[in-house]
FIDO-975118 format. One record per residue: x, y, z of N, C-alpha, C in turn; residue number from 1. Coordinates in nm, 4 decimals. Example, Ala and Ser with C-alpha at 12.3 -4.5 7.8 and 13.67 -1.06 7.14 Angstrom:
REM residues 2
<site><n_c1>1.3190</n_c1><n_c2>-0.5690</n_c2><n_c3>0.7800</n_c3><ca_c1>1.2300</ca_c1><ca_c2>-0.4500</ca_c2><ca_c3>0.7800</ca_c3><c_c1>1.3200</c_c1><c_c2>-0.3300</c_c2><c_c3>0.7800</c_c3><num>1</num></site>
<site><n_c1>1.2850</n_c1><n_c2>-0.2250</n_c2><n_c3>0.7080</n_c3><ca_c1>1.3670</ca_c1><ca_c2>-0.1060</ca_c2><ca_c3>0.7140</ca_c3><c_c1>1.2900</c_c1><c_c2>0.0030</c_c2><c_c3>0.7870</c_c3><num>2</num></site>
This chain:
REM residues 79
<site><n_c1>1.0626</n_c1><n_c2>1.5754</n_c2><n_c3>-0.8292</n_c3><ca_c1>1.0112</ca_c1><ca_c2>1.4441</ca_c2><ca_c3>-0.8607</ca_c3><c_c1>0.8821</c_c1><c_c2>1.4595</c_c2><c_c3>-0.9412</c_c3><num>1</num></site>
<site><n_c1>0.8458</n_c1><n_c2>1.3908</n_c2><n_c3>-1.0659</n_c3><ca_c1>0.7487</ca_c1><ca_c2>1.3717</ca_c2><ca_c3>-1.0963</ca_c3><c_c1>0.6679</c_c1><c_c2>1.2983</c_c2><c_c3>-1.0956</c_c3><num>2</num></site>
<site><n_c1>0.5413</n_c1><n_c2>1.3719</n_c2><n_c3>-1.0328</n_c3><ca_c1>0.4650</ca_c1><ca_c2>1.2636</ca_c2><ca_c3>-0.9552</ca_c3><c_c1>0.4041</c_c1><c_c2>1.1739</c_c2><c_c3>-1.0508</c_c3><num>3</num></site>
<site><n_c1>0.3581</n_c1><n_c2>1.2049</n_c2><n_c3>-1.1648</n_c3><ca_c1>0.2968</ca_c1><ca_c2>1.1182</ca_c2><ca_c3>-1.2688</ca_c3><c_c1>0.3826</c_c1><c_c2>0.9973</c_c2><c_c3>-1.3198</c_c3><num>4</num></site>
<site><n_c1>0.5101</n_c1><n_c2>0.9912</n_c2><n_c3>-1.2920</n_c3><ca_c1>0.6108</ca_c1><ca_c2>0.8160</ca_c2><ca_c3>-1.2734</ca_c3><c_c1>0.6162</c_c1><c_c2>0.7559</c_c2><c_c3>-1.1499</c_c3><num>5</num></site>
<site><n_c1>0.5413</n_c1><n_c2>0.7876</n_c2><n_c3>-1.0175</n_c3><ca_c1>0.5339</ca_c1><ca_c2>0.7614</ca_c2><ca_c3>-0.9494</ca_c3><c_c1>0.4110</c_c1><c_c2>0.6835</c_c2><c_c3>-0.9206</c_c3><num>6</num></site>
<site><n_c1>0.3832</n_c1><n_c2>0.5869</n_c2><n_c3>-0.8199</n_c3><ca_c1>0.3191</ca_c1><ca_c2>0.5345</ca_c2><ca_c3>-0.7572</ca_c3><c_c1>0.2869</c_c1><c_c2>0.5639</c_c2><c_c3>-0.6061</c_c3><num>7</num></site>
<site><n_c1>0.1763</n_c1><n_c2>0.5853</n_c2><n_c3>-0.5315</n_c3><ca_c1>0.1468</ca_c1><ca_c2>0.6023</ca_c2><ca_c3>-0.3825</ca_c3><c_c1>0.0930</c_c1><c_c2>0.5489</c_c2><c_c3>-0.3054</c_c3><num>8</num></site>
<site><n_c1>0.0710</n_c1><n_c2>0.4526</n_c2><n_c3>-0.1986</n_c3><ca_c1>-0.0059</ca_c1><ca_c2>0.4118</ca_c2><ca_c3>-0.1802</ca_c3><c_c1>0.0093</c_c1><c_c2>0.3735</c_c2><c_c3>0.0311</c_c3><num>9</num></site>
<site><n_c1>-0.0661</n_c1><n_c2>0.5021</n_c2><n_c3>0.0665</n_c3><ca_c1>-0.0489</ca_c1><ca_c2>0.4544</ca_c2><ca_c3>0.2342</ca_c3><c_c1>-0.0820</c_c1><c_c2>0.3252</c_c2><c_c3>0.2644</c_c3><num>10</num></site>
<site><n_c1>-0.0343</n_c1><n_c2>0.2979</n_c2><n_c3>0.3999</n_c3><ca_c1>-0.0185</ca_c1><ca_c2>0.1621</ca_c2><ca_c3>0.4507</ca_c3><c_c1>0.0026</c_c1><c_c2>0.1372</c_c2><c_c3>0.6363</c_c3><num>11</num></site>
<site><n_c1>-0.0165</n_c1><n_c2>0.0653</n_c2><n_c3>0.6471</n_c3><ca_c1>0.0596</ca_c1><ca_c2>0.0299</ca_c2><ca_c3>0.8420</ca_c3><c_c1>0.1710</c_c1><c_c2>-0.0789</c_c2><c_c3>0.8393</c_c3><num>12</num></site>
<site><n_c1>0.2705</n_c1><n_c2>-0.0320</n_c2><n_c3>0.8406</n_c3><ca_c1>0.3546</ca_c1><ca_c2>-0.1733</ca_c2><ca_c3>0.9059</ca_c3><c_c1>0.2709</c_c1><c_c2>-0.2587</c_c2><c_c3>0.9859</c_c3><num>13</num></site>
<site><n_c1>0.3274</n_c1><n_c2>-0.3918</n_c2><n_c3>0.9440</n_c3><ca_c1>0.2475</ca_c1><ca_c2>-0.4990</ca_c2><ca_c3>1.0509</ca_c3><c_c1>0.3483</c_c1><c_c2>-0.5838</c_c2><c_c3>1.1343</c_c3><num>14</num></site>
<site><n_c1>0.4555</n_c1><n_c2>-0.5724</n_c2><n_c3>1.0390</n_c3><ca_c1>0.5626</ca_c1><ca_c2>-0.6814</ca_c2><ca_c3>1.0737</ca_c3><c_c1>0.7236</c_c1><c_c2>-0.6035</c_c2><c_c3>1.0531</c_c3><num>15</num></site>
<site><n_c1>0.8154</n_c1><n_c2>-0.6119</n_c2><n_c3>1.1259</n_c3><ca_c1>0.9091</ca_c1><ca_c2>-0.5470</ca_c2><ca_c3>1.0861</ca_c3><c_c1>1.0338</c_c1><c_c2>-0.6807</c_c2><c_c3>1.0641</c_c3><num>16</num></site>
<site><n_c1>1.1654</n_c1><n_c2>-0.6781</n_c2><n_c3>0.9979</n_c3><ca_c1>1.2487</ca_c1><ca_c2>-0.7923</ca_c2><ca_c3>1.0126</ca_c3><c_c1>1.3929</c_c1><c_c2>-0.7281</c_c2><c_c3>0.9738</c_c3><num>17</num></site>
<site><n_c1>1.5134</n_c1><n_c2>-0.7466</n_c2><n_c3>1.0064</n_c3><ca_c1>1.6334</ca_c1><ca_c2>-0.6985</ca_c2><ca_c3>0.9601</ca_c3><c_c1>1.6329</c_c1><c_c2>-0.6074</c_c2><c_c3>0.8881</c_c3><num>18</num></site>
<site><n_c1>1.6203</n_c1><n_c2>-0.6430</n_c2><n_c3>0.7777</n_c3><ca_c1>1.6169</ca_c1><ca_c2>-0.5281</ca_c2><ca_c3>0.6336</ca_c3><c_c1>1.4642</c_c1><c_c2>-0.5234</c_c2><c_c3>0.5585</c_c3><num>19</num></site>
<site><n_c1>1.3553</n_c1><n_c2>-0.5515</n_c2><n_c3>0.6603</n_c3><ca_c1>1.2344</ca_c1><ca_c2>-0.5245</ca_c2><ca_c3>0.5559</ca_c3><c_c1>1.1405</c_c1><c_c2>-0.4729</c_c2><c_c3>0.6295</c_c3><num>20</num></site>
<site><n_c1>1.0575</n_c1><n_c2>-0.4321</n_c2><n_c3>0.5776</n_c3><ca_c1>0.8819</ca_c1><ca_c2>-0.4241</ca_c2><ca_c3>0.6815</ca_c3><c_c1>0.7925</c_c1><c_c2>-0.4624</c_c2><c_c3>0.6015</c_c3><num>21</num></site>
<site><n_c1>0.6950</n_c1><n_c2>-0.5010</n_c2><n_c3>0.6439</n_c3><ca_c1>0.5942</ca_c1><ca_c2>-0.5755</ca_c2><ca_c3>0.5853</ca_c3><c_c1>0.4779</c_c1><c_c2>-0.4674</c_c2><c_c3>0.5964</c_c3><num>22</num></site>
<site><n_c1>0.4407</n_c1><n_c2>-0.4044</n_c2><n_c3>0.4704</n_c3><ca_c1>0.3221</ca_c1><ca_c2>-0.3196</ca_c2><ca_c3>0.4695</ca_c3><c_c1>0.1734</c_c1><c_c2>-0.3829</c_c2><c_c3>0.4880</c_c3><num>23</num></site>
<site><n_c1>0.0778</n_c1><n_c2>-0.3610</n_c2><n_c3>0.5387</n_c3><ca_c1>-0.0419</ca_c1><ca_c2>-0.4038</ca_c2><ca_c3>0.4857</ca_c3><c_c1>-0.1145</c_c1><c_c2>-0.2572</c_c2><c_c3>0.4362</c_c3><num>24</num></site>
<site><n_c1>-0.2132</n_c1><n_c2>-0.2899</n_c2><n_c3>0.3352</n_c3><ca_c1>-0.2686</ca_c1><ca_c2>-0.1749</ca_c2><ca_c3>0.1914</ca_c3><c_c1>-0.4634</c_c1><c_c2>-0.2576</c_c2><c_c3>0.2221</c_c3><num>25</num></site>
<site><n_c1>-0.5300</n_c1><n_c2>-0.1523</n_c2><n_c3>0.2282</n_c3><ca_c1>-0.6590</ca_c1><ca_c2>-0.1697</ca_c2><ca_c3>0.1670</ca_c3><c_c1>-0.7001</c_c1><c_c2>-0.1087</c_c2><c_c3>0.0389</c_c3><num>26</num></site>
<site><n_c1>-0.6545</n_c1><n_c2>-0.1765</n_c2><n_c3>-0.0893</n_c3><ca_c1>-0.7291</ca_c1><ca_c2>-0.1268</ca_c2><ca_c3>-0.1325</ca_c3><c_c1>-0.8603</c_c1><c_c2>-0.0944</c_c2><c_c3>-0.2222</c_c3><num>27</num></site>
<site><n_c1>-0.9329</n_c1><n_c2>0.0227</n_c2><n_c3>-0.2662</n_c3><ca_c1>-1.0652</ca_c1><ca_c2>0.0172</ca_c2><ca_c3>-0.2399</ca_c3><c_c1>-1.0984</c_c1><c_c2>0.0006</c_c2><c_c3>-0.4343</c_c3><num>28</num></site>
<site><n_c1>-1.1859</n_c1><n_c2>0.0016</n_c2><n_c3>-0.4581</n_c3><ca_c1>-1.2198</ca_c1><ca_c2>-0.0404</ca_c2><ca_c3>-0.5825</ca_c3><c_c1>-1.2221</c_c1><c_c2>0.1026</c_c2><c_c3>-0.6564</c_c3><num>29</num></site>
<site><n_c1>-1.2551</n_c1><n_c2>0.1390</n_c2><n_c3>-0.7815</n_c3><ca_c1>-1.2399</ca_c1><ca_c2>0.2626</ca_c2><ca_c3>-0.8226</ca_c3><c_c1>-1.3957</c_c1><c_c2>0.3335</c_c2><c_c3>-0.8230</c_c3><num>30</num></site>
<site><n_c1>-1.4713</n_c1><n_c2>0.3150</n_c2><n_c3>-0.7608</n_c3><ca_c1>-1.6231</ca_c1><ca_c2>0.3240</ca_c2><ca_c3>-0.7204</ca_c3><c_c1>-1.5987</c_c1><c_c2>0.3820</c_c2><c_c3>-0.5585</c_c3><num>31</num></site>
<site><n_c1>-1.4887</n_c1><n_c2>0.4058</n_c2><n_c3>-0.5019</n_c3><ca_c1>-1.4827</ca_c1><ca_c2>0.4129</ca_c2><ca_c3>-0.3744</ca_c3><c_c1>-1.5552</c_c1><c_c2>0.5513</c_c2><c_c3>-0.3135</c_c3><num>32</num></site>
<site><n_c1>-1.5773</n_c1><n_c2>0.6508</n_c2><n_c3>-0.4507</n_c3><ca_c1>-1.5957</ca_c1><ca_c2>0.8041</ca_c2><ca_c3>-0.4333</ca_c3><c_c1>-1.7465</c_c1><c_c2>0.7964</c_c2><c_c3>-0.4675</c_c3><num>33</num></site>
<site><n_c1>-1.7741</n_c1><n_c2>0.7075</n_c2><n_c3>-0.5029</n_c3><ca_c1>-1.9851</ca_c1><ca_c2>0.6946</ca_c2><ca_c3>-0.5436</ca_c3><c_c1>-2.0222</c_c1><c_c2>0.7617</c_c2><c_c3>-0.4281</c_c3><num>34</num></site>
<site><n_c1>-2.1322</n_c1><n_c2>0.8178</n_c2><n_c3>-0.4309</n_c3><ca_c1>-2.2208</ca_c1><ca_c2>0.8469</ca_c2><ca_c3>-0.3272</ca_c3><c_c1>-2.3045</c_c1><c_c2>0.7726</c_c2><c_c3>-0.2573</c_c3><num>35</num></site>
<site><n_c1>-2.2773</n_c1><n_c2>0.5971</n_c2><n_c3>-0.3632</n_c3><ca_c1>-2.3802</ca_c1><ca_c2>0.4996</ca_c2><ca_c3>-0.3213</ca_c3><c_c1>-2.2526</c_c1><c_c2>0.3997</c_c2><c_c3>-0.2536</c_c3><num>36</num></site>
<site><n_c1>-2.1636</n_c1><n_c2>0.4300</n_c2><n_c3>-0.2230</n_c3><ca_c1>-2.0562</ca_c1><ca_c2>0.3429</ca_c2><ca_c3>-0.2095</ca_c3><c_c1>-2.0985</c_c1><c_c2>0.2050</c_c2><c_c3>-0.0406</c_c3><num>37</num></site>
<site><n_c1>-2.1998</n_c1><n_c2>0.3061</n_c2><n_c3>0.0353</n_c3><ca_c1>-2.2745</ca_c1><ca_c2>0.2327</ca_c2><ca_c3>0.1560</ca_c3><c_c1>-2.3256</c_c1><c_c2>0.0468</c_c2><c_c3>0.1060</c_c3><num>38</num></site>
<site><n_c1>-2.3701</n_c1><n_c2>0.0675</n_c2><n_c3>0.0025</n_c3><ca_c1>-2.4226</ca_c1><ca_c2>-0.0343</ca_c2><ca_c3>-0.0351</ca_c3><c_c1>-2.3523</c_c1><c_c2>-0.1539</c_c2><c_c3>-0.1219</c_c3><num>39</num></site>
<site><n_c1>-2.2325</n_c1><n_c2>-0.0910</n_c2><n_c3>-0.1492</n_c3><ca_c1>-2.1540</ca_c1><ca_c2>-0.1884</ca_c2><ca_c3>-0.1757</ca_c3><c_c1>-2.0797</c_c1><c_c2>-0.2778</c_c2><c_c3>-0.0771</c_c3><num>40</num></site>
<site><n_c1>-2.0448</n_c1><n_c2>-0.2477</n_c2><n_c3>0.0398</n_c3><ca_c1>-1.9850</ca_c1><ca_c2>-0.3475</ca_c2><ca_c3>0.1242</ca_c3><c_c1>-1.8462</c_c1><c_c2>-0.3935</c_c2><c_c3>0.1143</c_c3><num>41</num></site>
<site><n_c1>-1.8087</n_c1><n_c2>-0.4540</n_c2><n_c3>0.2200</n_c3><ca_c1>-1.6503</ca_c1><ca_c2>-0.4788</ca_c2><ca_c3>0.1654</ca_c3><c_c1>-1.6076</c_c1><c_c2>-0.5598</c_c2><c_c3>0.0706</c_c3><num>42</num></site>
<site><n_c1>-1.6591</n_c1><n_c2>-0.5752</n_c2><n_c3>-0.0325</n_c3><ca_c1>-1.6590</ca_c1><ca_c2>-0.7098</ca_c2><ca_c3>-0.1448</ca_c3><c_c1>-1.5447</c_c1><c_c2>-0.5871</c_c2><c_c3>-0.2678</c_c3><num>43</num></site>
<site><n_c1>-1.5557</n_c1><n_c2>-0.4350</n_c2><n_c3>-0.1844</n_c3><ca_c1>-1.5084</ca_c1><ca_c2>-0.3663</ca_c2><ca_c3>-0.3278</ca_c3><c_c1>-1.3544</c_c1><c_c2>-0.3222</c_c2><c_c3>-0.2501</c_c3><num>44</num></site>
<site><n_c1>-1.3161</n_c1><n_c2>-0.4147</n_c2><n_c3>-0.1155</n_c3><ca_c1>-1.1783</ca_c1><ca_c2>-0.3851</ca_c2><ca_c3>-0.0749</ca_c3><c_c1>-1.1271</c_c1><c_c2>-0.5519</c_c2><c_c3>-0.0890</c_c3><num>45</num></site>
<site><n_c1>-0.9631</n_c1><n_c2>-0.4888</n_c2><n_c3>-0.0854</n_c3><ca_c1>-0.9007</ca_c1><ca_c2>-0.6355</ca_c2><ca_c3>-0.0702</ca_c3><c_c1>-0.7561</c_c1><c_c2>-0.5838</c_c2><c_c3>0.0062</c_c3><num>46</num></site>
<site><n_c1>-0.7528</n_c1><n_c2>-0.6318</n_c2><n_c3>0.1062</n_c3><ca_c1>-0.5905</ca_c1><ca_c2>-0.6759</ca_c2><ca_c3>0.1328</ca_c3><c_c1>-0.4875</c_c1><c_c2>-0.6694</c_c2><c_c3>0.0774</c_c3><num>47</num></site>
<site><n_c1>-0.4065</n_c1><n_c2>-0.6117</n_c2><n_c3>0.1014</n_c3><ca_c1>-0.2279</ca_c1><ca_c2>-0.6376</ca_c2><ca_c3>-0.0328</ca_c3><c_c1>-0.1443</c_c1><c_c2>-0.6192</c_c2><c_c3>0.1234</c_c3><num>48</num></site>
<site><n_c1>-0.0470</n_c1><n_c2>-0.7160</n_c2><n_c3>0.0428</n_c3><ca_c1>0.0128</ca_c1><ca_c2>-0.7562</ca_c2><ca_c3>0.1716</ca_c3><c_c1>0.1931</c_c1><c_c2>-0.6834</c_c2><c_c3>0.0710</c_c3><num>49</num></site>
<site><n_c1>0.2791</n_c1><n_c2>-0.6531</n_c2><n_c3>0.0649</n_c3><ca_c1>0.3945</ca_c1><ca_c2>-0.5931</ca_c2><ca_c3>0.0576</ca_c3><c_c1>0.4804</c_c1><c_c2>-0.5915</c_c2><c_c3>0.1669</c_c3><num>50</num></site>
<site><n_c1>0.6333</n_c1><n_c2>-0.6237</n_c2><n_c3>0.0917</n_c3><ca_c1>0.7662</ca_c1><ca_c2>-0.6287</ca_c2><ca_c3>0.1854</ca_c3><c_c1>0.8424</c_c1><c_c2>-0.5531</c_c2><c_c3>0.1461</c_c3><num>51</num></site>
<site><n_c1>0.9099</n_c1><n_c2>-0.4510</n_c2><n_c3>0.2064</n_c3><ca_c1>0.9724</ca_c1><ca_c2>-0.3451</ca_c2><ca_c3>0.1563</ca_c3><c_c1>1.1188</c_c1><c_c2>-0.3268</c_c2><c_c3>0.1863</c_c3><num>52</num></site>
<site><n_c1>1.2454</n_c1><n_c2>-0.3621</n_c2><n_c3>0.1133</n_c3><ca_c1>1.3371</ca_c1><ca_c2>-0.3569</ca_c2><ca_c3>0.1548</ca_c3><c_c1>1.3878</c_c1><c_c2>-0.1779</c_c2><c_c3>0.1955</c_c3><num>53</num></site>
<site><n_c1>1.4715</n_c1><n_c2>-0.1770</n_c2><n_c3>0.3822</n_c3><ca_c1>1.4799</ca_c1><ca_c2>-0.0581</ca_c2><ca_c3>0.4265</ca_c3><c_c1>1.5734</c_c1><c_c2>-0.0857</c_c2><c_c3>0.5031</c_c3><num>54</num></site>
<site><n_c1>1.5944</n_c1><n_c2>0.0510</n_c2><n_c3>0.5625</n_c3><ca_c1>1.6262</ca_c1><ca_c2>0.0114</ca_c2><ca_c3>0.6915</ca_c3><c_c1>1.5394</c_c1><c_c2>0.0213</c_c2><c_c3>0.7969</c_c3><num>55</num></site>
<site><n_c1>1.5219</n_c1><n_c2>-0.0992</n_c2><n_c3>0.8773</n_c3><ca_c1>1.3852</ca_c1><ca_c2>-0.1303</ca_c2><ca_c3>0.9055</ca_c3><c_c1>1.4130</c_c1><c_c2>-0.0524</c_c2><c_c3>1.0664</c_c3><num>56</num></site>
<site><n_c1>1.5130</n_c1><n_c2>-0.0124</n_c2><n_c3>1.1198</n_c3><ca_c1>1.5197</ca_c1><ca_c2>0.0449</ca_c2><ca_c3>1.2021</ca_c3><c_c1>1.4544</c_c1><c_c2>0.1407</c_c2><c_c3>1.2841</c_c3><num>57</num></site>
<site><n_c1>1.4371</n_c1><n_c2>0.2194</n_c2><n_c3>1.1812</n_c3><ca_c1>1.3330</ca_c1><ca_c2>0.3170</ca_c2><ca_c3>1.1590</ca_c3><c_c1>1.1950</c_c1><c_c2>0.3678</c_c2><c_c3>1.1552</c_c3><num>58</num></site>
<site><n_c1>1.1479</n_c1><n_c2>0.2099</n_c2><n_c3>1.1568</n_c3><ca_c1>0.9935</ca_c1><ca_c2>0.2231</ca_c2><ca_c3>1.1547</ca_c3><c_c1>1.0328</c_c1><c_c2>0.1515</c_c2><c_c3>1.3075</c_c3><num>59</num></site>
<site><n_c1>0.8059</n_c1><n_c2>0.1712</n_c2><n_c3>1.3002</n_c3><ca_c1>0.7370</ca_c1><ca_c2>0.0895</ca_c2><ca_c3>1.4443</ca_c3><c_c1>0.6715</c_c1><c_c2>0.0143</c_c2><c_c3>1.3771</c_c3><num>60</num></site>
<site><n_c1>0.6315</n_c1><n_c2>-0.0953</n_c2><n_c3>1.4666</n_c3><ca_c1>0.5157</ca_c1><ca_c2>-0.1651</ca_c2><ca_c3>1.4223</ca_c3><c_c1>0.4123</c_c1><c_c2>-0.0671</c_c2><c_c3>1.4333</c_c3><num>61</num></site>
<site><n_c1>0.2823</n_c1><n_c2>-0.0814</n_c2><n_c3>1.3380</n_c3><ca_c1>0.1828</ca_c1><ca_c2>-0.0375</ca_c2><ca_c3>1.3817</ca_c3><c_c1>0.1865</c_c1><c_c2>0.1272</c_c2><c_c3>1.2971</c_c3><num>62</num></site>
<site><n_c1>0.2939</n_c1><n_c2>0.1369</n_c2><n_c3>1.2404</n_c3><ca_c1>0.3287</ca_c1><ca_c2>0.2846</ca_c2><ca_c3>1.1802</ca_c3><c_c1>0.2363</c_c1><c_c2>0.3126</c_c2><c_c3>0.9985</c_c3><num>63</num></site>
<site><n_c1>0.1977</n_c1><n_c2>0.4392</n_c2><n_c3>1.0017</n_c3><ca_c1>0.1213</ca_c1><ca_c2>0.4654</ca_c2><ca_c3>0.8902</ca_c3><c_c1>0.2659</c_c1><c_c2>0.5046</c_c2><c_c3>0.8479</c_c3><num>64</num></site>
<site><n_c1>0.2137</n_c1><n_c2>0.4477</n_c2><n_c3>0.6991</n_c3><ca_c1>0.3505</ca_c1><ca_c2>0.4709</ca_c2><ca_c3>0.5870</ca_c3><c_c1>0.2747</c_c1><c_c2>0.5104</c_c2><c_c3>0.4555</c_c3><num>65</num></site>
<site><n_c1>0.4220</n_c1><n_c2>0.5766</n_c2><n_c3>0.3331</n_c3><ca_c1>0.3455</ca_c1><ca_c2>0.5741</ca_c2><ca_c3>0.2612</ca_c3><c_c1>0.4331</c_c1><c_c2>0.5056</c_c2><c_c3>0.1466</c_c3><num>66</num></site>
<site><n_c1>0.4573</n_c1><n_c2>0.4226</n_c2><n_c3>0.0924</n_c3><ca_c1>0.4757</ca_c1><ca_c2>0.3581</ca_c2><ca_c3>-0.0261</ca_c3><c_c1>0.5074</c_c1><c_c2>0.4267</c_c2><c_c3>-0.1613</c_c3><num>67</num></site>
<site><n_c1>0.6109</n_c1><n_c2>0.4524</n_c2><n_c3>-0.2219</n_c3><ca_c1>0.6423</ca_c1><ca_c2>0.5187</ca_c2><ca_c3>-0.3211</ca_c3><c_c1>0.6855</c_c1><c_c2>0.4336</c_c2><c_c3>-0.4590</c_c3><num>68</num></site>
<site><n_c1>0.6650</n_c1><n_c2>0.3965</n_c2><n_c3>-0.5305</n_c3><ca_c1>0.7359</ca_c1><ca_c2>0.3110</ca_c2><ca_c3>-0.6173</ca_c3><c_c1>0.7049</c_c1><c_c2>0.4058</c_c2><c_c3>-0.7605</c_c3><num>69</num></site>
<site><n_c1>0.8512</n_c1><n_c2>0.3643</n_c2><n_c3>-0.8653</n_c3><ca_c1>0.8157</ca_c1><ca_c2>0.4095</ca_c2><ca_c3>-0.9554</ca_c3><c_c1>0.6954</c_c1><c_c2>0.3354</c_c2><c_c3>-1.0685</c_c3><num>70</num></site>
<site><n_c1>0.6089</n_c1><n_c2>0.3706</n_c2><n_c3>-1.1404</n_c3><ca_c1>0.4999</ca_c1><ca_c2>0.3585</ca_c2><ca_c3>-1.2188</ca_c3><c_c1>0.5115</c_c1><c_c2>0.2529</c_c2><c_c3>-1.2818</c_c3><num>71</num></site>
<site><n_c1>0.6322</n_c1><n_c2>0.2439</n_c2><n_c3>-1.3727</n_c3><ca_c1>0.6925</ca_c1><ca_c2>0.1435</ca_c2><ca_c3>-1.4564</ca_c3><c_c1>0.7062</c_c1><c_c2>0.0229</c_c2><c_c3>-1.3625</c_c3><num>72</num></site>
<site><n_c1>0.7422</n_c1><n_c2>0.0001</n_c2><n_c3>-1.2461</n_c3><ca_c1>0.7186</ca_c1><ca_c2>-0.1281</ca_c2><ca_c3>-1.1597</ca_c3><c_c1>0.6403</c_c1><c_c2>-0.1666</c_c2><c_c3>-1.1291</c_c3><num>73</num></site>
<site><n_c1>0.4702</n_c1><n_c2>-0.1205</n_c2><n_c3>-1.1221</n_c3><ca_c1>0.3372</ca_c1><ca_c2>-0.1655</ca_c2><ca_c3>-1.0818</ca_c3><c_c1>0.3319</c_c1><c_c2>-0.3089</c_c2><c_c3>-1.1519</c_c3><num>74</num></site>
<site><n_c1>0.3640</n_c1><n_c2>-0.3357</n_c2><n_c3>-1.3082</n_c3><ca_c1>0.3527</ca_c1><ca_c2>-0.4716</ca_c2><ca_c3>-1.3678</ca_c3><c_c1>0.4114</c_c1><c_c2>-0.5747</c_c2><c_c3>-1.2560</c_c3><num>75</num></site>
<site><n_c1>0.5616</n_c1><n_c2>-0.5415</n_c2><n_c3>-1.2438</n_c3><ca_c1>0.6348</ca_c1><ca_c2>-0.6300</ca_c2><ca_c3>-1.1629</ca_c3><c_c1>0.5880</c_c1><c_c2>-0.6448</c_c2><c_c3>-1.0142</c_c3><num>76</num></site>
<site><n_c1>0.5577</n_c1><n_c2>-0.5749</n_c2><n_c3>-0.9377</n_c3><ca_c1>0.5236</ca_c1><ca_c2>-0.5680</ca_c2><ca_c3>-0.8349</ca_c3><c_c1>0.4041</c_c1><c_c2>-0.6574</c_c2><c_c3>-0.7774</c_c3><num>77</num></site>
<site><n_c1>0.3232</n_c1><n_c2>-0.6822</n_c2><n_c3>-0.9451</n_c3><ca_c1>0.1739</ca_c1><ca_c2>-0.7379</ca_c2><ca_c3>-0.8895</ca_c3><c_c1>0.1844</c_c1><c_c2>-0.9234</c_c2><c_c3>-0.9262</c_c3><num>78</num></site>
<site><n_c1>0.3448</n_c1><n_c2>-0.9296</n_c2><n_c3>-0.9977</n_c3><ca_c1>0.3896</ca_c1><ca_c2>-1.0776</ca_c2><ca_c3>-1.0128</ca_c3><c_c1>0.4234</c_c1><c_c2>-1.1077</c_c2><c_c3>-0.8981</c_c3><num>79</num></site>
């Protein structure tokens, strides 16, 4: 697989349903690696909420995941 068409992004199930789970994502601004990053506060995170068709069987609630999508879908994904 090449990782450079890929997308990554860990997560926790929050919600599970038939065929989906519902990810929740923090994520952090691109300043997240500053050394001054203390003083920014949470104004440089946001919430993303994602539904992931699966078999949802498989997960738990409450489960660290990690999110794979290909690169070329980030446009669509954020409609």
């Amino acid at each position: 697989m090449d990782k450079s068409k890929y997308i990554e992004h860990p997560g926790i199930i929050k919600e599970i349903s038939d065929n989906n789970v519902t990810v929740h994502f923090i994520s952090k601004s691109a300043c997240s690696k500053c050394h001054a990053k203390g003083f920014c506060g949470p104004m440089d995170e946001s919430e993303k909420i994602v539904e992931v068709a699966c078999d949802s069987s498989i997960y738990r609630q409450g489960e660290k995941v990690n999110v794979i999508m290909r690169a070329s879908l980030g446009v669509k994904a954020l409609l």
